[in-house]
Structure formats: structure tokens, C-alpha cells
BALOBA-1460 file (C-alpha; in Angstrom, 3 decimals):
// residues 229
<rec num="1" residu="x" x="32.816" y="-15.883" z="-24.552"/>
<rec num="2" residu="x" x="29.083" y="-16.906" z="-23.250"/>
<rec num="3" residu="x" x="29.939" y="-14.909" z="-20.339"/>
<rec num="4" residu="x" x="30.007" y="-11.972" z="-22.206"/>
<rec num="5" residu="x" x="27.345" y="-12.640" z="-24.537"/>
<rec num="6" residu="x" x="25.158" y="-13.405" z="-21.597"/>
<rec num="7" residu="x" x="26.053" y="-10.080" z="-19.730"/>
<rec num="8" residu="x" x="25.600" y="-7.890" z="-22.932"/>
<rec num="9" residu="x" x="22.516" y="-9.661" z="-23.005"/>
<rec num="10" residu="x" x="21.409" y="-9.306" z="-19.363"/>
<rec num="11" residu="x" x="22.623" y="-5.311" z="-19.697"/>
<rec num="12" residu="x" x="20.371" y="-4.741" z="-23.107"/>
<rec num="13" residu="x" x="17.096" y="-5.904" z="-20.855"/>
<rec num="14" residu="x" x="17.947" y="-4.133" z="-18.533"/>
<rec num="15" residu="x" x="18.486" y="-0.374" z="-20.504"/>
<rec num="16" residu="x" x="16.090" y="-1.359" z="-22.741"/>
<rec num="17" residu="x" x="13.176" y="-1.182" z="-19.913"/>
<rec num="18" residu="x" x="10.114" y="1.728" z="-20.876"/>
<rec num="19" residu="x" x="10.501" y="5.009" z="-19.332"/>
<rec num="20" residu="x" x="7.306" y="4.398" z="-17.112"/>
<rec num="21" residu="x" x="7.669" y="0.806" z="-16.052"/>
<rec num="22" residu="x" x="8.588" y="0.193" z="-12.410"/>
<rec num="23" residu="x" x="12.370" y="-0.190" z="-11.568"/>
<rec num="24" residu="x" x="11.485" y="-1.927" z="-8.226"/>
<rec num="25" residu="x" x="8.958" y="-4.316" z="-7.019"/>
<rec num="26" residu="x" x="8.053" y="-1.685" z="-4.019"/>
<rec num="27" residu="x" x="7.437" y="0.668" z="-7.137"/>
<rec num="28" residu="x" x="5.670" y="-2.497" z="-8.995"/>
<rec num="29" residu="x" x="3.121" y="-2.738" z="-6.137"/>
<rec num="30" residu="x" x="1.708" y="0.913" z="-6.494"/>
<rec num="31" residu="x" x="1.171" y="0.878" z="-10.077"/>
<rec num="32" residu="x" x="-0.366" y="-2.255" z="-9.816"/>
<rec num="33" residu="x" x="-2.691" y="-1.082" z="-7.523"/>
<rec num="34" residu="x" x="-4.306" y="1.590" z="-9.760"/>
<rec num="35" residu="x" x="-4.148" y="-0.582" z="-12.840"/>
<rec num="36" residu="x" x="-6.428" y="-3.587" z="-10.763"/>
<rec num="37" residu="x" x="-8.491" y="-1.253" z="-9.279"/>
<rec num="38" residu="x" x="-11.389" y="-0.731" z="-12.120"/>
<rec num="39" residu="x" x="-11.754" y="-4.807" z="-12.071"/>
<rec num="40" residu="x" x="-10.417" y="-5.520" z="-8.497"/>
<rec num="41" residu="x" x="-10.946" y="-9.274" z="-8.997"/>
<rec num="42" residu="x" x="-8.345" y="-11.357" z="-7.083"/>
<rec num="43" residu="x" x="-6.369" y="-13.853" z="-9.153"/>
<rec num="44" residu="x" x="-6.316" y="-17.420" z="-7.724"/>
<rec num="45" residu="x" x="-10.158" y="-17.827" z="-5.975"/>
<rec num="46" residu="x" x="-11.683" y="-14.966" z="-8.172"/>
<rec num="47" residu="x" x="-13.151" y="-13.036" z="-5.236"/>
<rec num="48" residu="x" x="-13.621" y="-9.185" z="-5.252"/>
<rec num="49" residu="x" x="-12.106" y="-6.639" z="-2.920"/>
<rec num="50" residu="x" x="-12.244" y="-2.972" z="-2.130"/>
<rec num="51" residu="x" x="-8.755" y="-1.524" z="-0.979"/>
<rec num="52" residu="x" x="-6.777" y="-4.608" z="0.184"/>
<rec num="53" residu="x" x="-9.924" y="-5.888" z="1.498"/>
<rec num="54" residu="x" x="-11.448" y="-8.795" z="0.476"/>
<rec num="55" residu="x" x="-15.139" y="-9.967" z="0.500"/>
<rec num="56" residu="x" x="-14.438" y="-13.370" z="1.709"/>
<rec num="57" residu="x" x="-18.308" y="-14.164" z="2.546"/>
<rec num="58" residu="x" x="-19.037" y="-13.190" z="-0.716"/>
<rec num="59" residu="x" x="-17.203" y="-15.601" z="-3.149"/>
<rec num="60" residu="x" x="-17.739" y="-18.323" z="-0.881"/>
<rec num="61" residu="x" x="-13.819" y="-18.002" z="0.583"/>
<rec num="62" residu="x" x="-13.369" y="-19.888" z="4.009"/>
<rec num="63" residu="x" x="-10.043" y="-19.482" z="5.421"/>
<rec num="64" residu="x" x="-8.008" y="-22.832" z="5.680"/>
<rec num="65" residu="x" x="-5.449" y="-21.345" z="8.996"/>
<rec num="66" residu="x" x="-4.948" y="-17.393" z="8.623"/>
<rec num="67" residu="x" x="-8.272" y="-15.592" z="8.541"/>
<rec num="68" residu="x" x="-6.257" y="-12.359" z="8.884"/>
<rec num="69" residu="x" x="-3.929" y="-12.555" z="6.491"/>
<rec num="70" residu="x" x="-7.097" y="-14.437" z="4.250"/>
<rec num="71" residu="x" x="-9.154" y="-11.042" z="4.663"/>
<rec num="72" residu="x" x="-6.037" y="-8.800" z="2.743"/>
<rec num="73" residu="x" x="-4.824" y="-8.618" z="-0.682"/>
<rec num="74" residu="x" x="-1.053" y="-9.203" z="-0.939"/>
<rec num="75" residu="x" x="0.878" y="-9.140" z="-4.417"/>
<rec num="76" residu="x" x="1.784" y="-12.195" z="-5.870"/>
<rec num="77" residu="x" x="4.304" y="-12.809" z="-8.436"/>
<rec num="78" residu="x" x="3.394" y="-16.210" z="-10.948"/>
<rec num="79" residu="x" x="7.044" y="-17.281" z="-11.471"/>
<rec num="80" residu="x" x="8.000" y="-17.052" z="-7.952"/>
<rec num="81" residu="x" x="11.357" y="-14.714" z="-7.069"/>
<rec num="82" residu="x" x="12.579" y="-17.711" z="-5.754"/>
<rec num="83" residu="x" x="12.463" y="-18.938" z="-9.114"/>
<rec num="84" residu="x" x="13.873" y="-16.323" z="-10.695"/>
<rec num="85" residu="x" x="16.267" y="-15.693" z="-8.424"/>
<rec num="86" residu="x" x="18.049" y="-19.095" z="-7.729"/>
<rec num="87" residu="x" x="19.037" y="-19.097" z="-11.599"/>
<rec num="88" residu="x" x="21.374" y="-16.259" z="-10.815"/>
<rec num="89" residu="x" x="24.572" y="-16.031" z="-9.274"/>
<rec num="90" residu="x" x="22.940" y="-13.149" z="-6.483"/>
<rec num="91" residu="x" x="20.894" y="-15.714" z="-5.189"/>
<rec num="92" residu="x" x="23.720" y="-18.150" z="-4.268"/>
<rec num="93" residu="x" x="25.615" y="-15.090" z="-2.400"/>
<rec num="94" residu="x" x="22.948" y="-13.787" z="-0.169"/>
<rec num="95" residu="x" x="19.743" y="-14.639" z="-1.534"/>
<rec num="96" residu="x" x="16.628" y="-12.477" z="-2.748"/>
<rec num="97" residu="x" x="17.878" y="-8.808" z="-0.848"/>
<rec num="98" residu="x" x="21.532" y="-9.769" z="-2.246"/>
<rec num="99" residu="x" x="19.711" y="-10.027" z="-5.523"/>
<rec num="100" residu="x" x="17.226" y="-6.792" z="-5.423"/>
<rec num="101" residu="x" x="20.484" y="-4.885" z="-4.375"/>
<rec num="102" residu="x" x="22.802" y="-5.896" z="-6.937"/>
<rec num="103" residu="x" x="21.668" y="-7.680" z="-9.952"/>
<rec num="104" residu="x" x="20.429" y="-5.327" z="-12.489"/>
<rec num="105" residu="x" x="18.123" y="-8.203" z="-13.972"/>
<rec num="106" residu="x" x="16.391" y="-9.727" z="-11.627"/>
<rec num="107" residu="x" x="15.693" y="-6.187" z="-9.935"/>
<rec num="108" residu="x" x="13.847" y="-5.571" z="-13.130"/>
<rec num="109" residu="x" x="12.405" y="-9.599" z="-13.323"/>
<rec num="110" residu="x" x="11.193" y="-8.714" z="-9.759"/>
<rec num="111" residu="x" x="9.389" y="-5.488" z="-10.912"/>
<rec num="112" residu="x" x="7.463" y="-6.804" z="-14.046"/>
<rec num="113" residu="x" x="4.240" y="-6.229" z="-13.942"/>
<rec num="114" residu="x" x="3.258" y="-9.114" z="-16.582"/>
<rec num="115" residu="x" x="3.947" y="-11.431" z="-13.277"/>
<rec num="116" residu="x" x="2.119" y="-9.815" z="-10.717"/>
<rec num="117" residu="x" x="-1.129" y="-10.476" z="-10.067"/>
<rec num="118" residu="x" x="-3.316" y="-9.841" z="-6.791"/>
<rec num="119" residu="x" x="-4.101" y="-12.283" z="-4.410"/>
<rec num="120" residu="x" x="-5.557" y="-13.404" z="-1.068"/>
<rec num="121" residu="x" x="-3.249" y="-13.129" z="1.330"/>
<rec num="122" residu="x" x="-3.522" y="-16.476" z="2.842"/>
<rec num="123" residu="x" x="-3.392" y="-18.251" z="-0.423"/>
<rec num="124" residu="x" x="-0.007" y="-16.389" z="-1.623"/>
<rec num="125" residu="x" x="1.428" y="-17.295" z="1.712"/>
<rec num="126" residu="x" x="0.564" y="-21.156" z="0.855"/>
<rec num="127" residu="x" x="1.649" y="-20.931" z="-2.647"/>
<rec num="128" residu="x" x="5.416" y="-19.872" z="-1.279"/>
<rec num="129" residu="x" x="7.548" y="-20.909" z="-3.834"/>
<rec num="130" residu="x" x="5.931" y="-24.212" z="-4.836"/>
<rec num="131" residu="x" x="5.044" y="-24.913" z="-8.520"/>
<rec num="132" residu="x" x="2.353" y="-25.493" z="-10.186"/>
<rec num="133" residu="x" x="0.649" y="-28.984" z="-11.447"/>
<rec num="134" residu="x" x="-2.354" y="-31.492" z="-11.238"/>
<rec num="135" residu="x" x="-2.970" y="-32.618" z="-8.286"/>
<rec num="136" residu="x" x="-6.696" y="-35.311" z="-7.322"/>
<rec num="137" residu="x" x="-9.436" y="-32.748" z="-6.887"/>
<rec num="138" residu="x" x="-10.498" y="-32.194" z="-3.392"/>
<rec num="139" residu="x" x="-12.995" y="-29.594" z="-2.159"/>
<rec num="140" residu="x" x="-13.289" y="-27.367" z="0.704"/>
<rec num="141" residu="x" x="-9.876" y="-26.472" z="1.433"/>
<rec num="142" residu="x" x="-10.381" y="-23.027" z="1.199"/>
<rec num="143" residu="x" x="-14.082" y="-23.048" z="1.205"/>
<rec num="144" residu="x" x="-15.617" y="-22.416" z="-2.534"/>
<rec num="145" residu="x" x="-12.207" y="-21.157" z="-4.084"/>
<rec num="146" residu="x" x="-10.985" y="-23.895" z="-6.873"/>
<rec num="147" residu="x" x="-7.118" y="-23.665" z="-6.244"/>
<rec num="148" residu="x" x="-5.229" y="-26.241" z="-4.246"/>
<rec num="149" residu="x" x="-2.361" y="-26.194" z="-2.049"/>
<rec num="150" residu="x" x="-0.510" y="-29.817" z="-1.386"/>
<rec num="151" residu="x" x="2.162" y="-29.014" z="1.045"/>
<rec num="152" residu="x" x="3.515" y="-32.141" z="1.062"/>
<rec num="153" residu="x" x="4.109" y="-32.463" z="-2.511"/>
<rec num="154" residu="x" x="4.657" y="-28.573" z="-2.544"/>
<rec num="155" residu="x" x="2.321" y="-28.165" z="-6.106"/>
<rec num="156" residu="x" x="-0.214" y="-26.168" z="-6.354"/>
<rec num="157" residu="x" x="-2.741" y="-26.604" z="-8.792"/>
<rec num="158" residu="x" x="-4.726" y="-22.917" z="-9.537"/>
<rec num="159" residu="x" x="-8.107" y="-22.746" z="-11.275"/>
<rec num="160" residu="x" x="-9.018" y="-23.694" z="-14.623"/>
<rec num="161" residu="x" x="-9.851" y="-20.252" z="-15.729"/>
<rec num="162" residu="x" x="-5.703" y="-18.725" z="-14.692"/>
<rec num="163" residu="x" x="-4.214" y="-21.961" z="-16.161"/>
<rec num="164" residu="x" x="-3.620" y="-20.766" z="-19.590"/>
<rec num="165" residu="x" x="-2.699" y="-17.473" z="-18.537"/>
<rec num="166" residu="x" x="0.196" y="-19.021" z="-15.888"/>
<rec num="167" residu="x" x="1.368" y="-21.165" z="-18.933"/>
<rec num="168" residu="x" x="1.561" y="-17.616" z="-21.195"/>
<rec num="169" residu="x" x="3.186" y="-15.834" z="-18.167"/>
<rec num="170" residu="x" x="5.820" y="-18.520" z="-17.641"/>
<rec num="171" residu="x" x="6.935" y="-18.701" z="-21.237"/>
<rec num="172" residu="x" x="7.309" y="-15.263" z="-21.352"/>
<rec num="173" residu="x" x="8.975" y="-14.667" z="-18.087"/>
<rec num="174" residu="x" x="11.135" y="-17.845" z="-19.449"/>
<rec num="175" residu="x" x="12.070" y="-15.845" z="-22.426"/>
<rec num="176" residu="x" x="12.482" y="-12.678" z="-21.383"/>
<rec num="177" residu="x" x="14.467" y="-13.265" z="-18.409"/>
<rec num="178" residu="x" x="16.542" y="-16.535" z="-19.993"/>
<rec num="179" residu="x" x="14.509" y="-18.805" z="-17.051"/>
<rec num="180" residu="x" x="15.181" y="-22.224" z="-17.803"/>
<rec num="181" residu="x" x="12.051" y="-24.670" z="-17.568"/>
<rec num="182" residu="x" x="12.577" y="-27.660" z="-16.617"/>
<rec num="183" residu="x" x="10.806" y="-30.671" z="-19.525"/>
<rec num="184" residu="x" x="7.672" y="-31.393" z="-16.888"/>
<rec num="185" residu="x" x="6.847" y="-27.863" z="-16.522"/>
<rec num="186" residu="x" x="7.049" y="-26.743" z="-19.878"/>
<rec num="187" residu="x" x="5.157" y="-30.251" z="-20.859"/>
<rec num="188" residu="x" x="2.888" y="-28.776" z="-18.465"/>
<rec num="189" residu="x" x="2.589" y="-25.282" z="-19.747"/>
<rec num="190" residu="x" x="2.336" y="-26.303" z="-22.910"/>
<rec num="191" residu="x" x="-0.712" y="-28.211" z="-22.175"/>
<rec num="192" residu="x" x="-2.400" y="-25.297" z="-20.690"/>
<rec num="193" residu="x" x="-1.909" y="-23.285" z="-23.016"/>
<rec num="194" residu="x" x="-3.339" y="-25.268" z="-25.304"/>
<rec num="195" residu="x" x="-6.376" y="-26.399" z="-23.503"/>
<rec num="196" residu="x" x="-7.443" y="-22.955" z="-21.990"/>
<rec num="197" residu="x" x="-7.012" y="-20.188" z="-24.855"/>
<rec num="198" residu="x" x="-6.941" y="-16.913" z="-24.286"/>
<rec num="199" residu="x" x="-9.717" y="-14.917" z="-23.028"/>
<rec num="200" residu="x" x="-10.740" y="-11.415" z="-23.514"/>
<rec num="201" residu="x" x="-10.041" y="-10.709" z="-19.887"/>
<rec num="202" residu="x" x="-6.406" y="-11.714" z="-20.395"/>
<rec num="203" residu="x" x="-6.146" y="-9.683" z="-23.638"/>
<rec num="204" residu="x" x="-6.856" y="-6.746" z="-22.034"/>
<rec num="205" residu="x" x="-4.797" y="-7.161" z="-18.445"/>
<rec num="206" residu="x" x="-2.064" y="-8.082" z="-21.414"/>
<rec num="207" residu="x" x="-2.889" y="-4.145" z="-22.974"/>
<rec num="208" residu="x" x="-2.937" y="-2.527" z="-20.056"/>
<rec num="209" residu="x" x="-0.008" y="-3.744" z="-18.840"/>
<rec num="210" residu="x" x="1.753" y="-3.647" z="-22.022"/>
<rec num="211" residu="x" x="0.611" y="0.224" z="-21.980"/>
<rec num="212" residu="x" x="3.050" y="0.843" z="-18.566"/>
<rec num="213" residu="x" x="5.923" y="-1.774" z="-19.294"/>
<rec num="214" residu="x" x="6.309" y="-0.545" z="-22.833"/>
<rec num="215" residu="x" x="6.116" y="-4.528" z="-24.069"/>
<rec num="216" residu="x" x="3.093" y="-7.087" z="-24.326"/>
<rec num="217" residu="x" x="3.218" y="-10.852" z="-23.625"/>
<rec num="218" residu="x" x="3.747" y="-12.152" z="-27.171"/>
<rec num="219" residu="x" x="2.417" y="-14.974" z="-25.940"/>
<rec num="220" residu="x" x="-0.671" y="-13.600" z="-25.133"/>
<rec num="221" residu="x" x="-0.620" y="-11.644" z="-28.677"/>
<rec num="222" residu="x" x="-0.297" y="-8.627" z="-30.486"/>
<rec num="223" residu="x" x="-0.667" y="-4.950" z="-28.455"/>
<rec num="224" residu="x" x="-1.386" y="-1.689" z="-29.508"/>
<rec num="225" residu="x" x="1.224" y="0.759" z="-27.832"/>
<rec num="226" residu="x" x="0.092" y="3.828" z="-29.815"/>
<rec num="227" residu="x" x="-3.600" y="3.431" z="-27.912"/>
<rec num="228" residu="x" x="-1.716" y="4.319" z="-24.624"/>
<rec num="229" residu="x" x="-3.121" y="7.753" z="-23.459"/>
């Protein structure tokens, strides 16, 4: 019975999606590219780029391995496919192209623009899959950007200011999706949340958004769909 209950539920995401929201993550990456580019701020060191350029000299960014792939914007999804993905049967039968090719769900979960954000190219490459959490406060490791990569305890702790917005995007990925958290992450997120409220920024990345998906982050709070031109 929860079989069914959970595929009539998976299908209802799934047709319920808005007309203009992307159907693939290749489709994902365009839009976001126009809805960024007024701002173009990068999401986990802050710096600003032009194209998929970044002004690394400018923010203080010093690359930590891959000056290359440091110097290019790349899109980055907060709750990694990985994530997404190993919750679902695809995963276990051929991993993330299994699951882009054949699960109506997570193709959508992949494509959601609530979850992408832009970021250094470098940094998303060190991210990976890890999650996130505190880790002792050490400087330099990618010049003045304030995230952290520990690759032995594969965390990553971002900076204060995208805290409270991961926390927002994970509870609503978590409950749109049916991701289960585990008790230290939402512990976690919950703490965020808390301590780093929402900004204006985040209100209006959470409109504009909302304005192509067809759906704000309720967690975020309350959009206007009928101020969508």
C-alpha cells in the first residue's frame, strides 16, 4: 500500500511542475544563467563574475590547487544529486545518468532551481558530495573566501551569510522531494535557521525563482506569483 501511495505521490510532483520551470538540469543551467546575471554574485566566497568568469583578484580569492577551474563559474546544487539520488531506487541500479534517464522525480529534483546556486569552480569541485557542518576556523585556504573544505572529515562548513539560506533550502528540498535528514543535520539546520534569518537578498532570489518554478520556498516565506511579468 505505501508503495502506491508513495508513487501517486512521486507522479503528482512530478505533473504538477509549472509550465516554464526546467524539466532538466542542462535546461536548469540556462535559465539560471539569465536569472543570476543582474546580481552575478557567486554563492559560497561572494565574489563577482562577468560570463563564467570570475574576478578572483578582486574578492581576495586565492586558489587552494585548480586555478583554472577556480577562474570559472560552474553550477552547484545545495543538496547534492548524490544526495538526492542515493534515496532512490535509480541510484542503486546505475547511479546519477540511470537516475536523470528514468526516474521522473529526481529528473525534476535535479532541475530545481531553488537548489542551484553559482559557484567557483574550484570550490564546487571540493564541496563534491560532502555535507555541511562546523568545523575549527582556519584561514587562508582559499585566500579571503570564508568557506571551508575538510577532506578528511568530508564537511564543509560555508559562510555565515549562506548558512540560513542552506538550512531553508534543505528543508524544502527535504519536503518537497520526501529527502530524509538524518537527526545531526536537521539539528544542524535547524540551528541555522534560527541564528541567521532571512535576508532581503534571499527574499528576492526566493521571488524570482518562485516566478519560473511556479512555487516559492515556504521556508523562506510567502511569494507573489501574480507579480510575474
Amino acid at each position: 500500500m505505501w508503495v502506491r501511495l508513495l508513487a501517486l505521490a512521486s507522479l503528482c510532483i512530478v505533473t504538477s511542475a509549472h509550465a516554464g520551470a526546467p524539466q532538466t538540469f542542462s535546461e536548469a543551467k540556462k535559465i539560471a544563467w539569465k536569472l543570476y546575471a543582474p546580481q552575478s554574485t557567486e554563492f559560497y566566497c561572494g565574489c563577482k563574475y562577468t560570463g563564467n568568469r570570475v574576478n578572483l583578484a578582486a574578492c581576495g580569492y586565492i586558489p587552494r590547487k585548480n586555478a583554472n577551474r577556480a577562474a570559472r563559474i560552474e553550477w552547484e546544487h545545495i543538496v547534492p544529486a548524490w544526495q538526492i539520488g542515493h534515496q532512490r531506487q535509480c541510484w542503486q541500479s546505475g547511479g546519477r545518468k540511470n537516475c536523470t534517464r528514468n526516474d521522473p522525480v529526481f529528473k525534476v529534483a535535479e532541475a530545481d532551481l531553488h537548489n542551484l546556486v553559482p559557484s567557483i569552480g574550484e570550490v564546487n569541485g571540493d564541496r563534491s558530495n560532502f555535507s555541511f557542518g562546523w568545523l575549527p576556523t582556519q584561514q587562508g585556504q582559499y585566500g579571503s573566501c570564508l568557506t571551508q573544505v575538510d577532506f578528511k572529515s568530508k564537511k564543509v562548513m560555508p559562510r555565515p551569510s549562506i548558512r540560513g539560506m542552506i538550512a531553508r533550502t534543505y528543508f524544502y528540498m527535504s519536503k518537497r522531494y520526501n529527502l530524509r535528514l538524518s537527526k545531526q543535520d536537521r539539528q544542524l539546520y535547524e540551528a541555522w535557521n534560527k541564528t541567521y534569518p532571512v535576508q532581503a537578498w534571499e527574499r528576492q532570489r526566493n521571488q524570482t525563482v518562485a516566478c519560473v518554478m511556479g512555487r516559492g520556498n515556504e521556508f523562506v516565506g510567502p511569494v507573489n506569483l501574480k507579480a510575474c511579468s
